[in-house]
C-alpha positions in Angstrom: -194.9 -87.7 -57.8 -192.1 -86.6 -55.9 -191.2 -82.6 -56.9 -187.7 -82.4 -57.1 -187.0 -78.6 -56.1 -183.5 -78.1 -55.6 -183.0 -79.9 -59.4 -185.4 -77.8 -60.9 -183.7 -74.3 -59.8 -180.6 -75.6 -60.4 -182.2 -76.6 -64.7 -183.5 -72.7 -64.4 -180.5 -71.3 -62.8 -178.3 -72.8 -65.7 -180.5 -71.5 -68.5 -181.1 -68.5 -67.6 -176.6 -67.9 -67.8 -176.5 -70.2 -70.5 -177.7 -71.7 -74.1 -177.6 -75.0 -73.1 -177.7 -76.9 -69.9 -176.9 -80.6 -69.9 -179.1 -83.0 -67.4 -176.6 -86.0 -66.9 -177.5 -89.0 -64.9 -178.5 -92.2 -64.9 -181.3 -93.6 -66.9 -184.6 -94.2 -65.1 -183.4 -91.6 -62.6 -185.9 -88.9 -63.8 -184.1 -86.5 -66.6 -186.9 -86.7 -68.4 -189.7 -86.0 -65.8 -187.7 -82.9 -65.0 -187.2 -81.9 -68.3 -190.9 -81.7 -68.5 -191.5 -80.0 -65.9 -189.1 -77.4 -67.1 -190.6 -77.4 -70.7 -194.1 -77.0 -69.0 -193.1 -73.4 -68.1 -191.4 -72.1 -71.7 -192.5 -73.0 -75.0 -191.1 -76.0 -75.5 -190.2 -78.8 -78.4 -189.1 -82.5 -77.1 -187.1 -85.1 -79.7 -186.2 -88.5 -77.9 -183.2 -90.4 -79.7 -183.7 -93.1 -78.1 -186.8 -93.3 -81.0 -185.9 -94.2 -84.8 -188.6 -91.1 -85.1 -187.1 -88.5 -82.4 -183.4 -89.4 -84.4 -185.0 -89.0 -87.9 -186.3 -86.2 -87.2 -182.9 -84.9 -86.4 -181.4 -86.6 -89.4 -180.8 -83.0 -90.7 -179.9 -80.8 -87.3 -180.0 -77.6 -89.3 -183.0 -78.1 -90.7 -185.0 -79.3 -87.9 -183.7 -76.9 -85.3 -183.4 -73.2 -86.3 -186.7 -72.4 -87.1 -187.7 -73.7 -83.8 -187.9 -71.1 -80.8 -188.4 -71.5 -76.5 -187.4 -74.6 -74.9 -185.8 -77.4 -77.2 -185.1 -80.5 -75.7 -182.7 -83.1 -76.9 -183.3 -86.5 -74.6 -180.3 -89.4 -74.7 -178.4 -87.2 -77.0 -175.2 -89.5 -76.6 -177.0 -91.7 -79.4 -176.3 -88.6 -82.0 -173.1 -87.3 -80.9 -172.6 -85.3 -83.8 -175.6 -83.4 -82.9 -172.6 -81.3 -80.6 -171.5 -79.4 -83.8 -174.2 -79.0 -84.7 -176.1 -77.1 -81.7 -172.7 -74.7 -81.5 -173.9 -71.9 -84.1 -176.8 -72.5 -82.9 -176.2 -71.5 -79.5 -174.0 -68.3 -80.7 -176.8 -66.5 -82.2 -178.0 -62.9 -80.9 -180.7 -62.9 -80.1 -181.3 -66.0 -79.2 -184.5 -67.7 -80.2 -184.5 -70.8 -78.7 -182.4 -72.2 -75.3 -181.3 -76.0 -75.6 -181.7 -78.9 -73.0 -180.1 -81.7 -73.4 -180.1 -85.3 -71.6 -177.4 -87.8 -71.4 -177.0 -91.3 -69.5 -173.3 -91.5 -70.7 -171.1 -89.2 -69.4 -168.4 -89.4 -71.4 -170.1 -89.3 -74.9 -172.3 -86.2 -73.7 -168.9 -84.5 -71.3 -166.4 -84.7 -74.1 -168.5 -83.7 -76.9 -169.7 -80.8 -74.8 -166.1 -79.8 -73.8 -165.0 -80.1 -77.1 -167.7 -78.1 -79.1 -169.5 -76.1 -76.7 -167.3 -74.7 -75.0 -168.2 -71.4 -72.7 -171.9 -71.8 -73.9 -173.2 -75.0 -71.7 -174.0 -75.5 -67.9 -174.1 -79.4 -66.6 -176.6 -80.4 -63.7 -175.9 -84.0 -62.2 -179.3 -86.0 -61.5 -179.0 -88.9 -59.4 -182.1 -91.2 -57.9 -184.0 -89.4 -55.1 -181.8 -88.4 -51.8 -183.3 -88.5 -48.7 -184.1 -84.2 -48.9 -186.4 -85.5 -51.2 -187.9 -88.4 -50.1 -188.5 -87.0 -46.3 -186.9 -88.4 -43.4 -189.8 -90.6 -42.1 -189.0 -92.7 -45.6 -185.1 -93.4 -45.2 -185.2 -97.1 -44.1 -187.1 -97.6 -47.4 -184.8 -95.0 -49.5 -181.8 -97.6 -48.0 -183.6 -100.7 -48.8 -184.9 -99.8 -52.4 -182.5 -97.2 -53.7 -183.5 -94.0 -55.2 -184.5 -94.8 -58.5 -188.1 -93.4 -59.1 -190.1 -96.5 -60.1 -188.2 -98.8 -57.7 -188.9 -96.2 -54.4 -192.6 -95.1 -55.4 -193.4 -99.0 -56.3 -196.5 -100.3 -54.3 -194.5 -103.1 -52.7 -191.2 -104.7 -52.1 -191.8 -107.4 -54.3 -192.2 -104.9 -57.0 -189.6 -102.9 -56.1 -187.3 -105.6 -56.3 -188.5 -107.3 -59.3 -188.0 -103.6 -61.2 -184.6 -103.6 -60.2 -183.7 -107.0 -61.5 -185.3 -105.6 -64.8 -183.2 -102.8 -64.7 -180.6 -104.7 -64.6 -181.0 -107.1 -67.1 -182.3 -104.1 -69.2 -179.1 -102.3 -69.2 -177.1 -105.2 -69.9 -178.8 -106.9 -72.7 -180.3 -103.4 -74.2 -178.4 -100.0 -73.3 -174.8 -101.1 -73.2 -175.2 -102.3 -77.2 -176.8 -99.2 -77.8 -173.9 -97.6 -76.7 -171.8 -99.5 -79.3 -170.0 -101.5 -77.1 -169.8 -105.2 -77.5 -169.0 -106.9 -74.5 -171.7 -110.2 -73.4 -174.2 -109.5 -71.1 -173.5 -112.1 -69.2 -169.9 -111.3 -68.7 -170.6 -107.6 -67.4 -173.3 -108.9 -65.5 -170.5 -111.0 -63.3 -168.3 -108.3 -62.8 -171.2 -106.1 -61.6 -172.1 -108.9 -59.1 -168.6 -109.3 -58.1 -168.1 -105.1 -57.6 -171.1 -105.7 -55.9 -169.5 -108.2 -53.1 -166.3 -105.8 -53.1 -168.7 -102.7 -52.5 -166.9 -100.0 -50.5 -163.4 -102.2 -50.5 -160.2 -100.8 -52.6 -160.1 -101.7 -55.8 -158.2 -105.3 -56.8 -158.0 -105.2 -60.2 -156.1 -108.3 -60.5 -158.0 -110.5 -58.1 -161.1 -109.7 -60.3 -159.6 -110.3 -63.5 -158.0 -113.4 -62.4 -161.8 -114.4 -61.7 -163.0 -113.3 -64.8 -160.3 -115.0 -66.6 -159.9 -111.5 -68.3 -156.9 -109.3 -68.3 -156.4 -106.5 -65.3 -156.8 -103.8 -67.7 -160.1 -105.4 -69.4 -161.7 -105.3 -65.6 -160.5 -102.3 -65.6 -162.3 -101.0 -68.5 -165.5 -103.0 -67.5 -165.0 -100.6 -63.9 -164.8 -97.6 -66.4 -167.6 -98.2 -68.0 -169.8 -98.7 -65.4 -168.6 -95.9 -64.0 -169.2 -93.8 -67.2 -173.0 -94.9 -67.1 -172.9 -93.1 -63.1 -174.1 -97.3 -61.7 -170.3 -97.1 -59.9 -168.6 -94.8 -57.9 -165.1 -94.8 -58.1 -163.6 -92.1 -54.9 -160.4 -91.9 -55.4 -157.8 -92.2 -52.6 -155.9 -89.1 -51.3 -152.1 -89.4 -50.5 -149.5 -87.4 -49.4 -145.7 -87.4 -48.1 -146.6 -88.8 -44.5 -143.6 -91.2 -44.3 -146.7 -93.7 -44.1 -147.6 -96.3 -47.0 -150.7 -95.3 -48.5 -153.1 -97.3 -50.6 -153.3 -95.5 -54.3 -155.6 -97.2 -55.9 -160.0 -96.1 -55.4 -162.8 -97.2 -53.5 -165.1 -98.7 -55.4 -169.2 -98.4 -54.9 -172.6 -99.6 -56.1 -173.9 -95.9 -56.4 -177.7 -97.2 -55.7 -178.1 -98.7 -52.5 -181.1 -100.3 -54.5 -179.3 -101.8 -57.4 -176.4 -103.4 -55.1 -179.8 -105.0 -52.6 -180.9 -106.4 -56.4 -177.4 -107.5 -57.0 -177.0 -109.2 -54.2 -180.5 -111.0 -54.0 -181.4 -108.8 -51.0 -185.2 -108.6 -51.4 -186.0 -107.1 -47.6 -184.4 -105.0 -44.5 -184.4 -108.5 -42.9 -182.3 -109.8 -45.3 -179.8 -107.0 -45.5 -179.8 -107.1 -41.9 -178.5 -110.6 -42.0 -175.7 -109.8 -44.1 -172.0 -109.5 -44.2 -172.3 -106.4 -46.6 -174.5 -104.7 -44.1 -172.1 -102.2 -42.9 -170.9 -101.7 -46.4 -174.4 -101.2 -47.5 -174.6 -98.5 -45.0 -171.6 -97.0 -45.8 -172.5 -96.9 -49.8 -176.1 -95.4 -48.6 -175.1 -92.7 -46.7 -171.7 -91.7 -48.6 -174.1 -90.8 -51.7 -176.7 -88.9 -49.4 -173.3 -86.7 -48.0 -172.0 -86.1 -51.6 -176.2 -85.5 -52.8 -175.2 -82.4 -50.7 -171.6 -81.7 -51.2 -171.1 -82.6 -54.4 -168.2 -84.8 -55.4 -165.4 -82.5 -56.5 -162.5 -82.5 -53.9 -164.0 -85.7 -52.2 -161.1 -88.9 -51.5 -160.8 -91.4 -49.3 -158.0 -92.3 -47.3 -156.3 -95.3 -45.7 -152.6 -96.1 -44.4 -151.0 -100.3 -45.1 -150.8 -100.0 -41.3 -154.6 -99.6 -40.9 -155.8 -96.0 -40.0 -158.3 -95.2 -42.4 -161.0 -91.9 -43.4 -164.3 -93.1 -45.5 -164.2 -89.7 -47.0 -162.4 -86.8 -47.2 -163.5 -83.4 -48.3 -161.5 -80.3 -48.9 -163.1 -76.8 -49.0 -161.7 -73.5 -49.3 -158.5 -74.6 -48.3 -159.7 -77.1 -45.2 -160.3 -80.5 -44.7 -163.1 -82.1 -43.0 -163.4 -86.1 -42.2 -166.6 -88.0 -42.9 -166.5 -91.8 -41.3 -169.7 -93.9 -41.5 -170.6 -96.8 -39.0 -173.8 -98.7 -39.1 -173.7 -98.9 -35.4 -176.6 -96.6 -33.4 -174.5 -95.6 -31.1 -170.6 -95.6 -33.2 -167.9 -93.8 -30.4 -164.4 -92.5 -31.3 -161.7 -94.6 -33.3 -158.0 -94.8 -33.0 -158.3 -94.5 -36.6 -160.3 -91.3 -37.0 -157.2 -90.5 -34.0 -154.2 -91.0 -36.5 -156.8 -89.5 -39.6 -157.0 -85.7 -37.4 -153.6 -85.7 -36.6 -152.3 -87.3 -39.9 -154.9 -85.2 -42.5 -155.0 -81.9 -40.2 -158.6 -81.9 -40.6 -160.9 -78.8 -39.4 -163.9 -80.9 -38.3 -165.1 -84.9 -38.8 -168.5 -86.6 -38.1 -169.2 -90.1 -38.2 -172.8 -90.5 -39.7 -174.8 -93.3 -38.6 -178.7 -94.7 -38.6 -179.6 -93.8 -35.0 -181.7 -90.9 -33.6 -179.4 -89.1 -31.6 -176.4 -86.6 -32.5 -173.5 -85.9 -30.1 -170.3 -84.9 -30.1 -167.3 -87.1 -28.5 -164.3 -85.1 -29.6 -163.3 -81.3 -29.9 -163.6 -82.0 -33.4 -165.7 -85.4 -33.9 -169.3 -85.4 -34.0 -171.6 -88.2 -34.0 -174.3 -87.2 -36.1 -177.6 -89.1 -37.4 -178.6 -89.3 -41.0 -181.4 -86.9 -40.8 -179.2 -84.1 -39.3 -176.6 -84.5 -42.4 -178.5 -81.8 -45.0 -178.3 -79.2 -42.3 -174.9 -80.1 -41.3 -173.0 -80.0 -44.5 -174.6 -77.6 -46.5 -172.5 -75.3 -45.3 -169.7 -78.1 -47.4 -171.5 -77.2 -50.4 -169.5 -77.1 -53.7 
């Protein structure tokens, strides 16, 4: 078990301010765990939707709910979506008997209902796979290799590890997408999520995919959306300005789990990764989601000229702008891009985080800086 500290504050923090506080995040990522753990210090009452039981039970939200008092929690609640309504009056009522806590793999579903009916009563808290804070330093080549998920880190070998994640997968495809009501063939998402895969951390061609596919641009589109929606994509979106430069406008596209995209592209060990072409890319996917674990993701872009010059990330905070590059290399030195980036983006600070032991600086403004000095590093970057 792997006590996740910062989440749990963050689950208190928002009830205590709140009536309800929304856990949104992948599935298999560990909502539930933390709910539990939350619910084993208030008196607490659990219904799972994902259970013709836990959504019968709810069949009648009115009914079922204000009698109840503590902790009430509401897991996958994107399967009930009218369930929104329902918990507003409850939420209003003074005093309050009961706080809600509710759990969504679908951000859309569980973000607009929210927005929509609960307006000014409910706090979200994003909950991702484990980040390396979590997992410990001494553990990041495995984090990299296996991803974050819970049952795919903490399995007792690679082999295990890896055959999860191919479950996952197939899982998802063939058993939570339909759930979600949407009907596209499992076989057909599959290929596009192997093909993101091969593009991971390039700009996003919507037309070369599609043309793959033998789909339209704005169907691949919508399979990008979707994936996205379900927090297995990450699309950063690009950052441009009136440079006089021509800028590319379109996102960055990422296999969130390092993990899923090993699984996706039949990397079953380090040695394999190491072997191939996506291992930079790989890196750069890894260590993006430990920076934004920490930063958050509001504000955050990427940015890159037709000419060439490029920035991985770009954050803005309080009004300045830092640079984050990431280079697989042990030893990465100063670009002519991250050059034309300070002068170009006016940025306060940049670092280029890479895998080695050592951090250094080798500009007024650029720092090299290993992995494991990231958390204290950009903390200070926090949202």
């Amino acid at each position: 078990m792997i006590h996740r500290e910062l989440h749990l504050k963050a689950v208190h923090a928002a009830l205590a301010h709140n009536p309800i506080c929304a856990i949104l995040g992948p599935r298999q990522c560990g909502k539930t765990t933390l709910a539990r753990q939350v619910g084993q210090l208030k008196a607490s009452h659990y219904f799972d939707l994902e259970t013709a039981v836990g959504r019968t039970r709810l069949a009648d939200p009115d009914l079922a709910l204000t009698p109840l008092k503590g902790l009430i929690v509401i897991d996958e609640i994107q399967r009930l979506p009218e369930l929104f309504t329902a918990l507003r009056p409850l939420a209003d009522r003074r005093p309050r008997p009961a706080r809600f806590l509710i759990l969504g793999s679908a951000s859309p579903e569980v973000v607009r209902g929210a927005s929509e009916s609960l307006a000014g009563r409910i706090a979200f808290v994003d909950l991702g796979p484990f980040d390396l804070r979590e997992v410990g330093i001494a553990k990041q080549r495995r984090l990299w290799q296996r991803g974050g998920f819970p049952r795919s880190f903490l399995a007792r070998s690679a082999t295990l590890s890896f055959d999860w994640r191919q479950d996952f997968i197939r899982t998802f495809l063939e058993r939570d997408i339909p759930q979600l009501g949407i009907r596209i063939p499992a076989d057909t998402l599959r290929r596009f999520w192997m093909m993101v895969a091969h593009y991971h951390a390039q700009i996003w061609n919507g037309a070369e995919l599609a043309r793959s596919l033998s789909v339209t641009e704005h169907t691949a589109r919508s399979y990008l959306d979707l994936l996205t929606a379900t927090f297995l994509l990450r699309q950063l979106p690009p950052w441009f300005e009136n440079l006089g430069k021509r800028q590319y406008k379109a996102p960055k596209v990422y296999v969130r789990d390092s993990g899923l995209l090993h699984a996706l592209l039949a990397l079953q060990n380090h040695a394999d990764l190491l072997g191939h072409p996506k291992y930079g890319a790989s890196w750069e996917g890894f260590a993006l989601e430990q920076v934004l674990s920490i930063t958050g993701a509001a504000q955050a872009f990427f940015w890159g000229t037709h000419a060439g010059a490029e920035l991985d990330l770009l954050l803005i905070r309080r009004g300045k702008r830092f640079g984050v590059e990431f280079k697989a290399s042990a030893a990465p030195a100063m670009t002519k891009s991250l050059h034309v980036a300070l002068g170009d983006l006016r940025l306060a600070q940049a670092w280029i985080v890479h895998p080695g032991e050592e951090t250094y600086r080798i500009h007024e403004r650029v720092e090299a800086i290993a992995l494991r000095d990231v958390p204290a590093a950009f903390d200070r970057l926090a949202v």
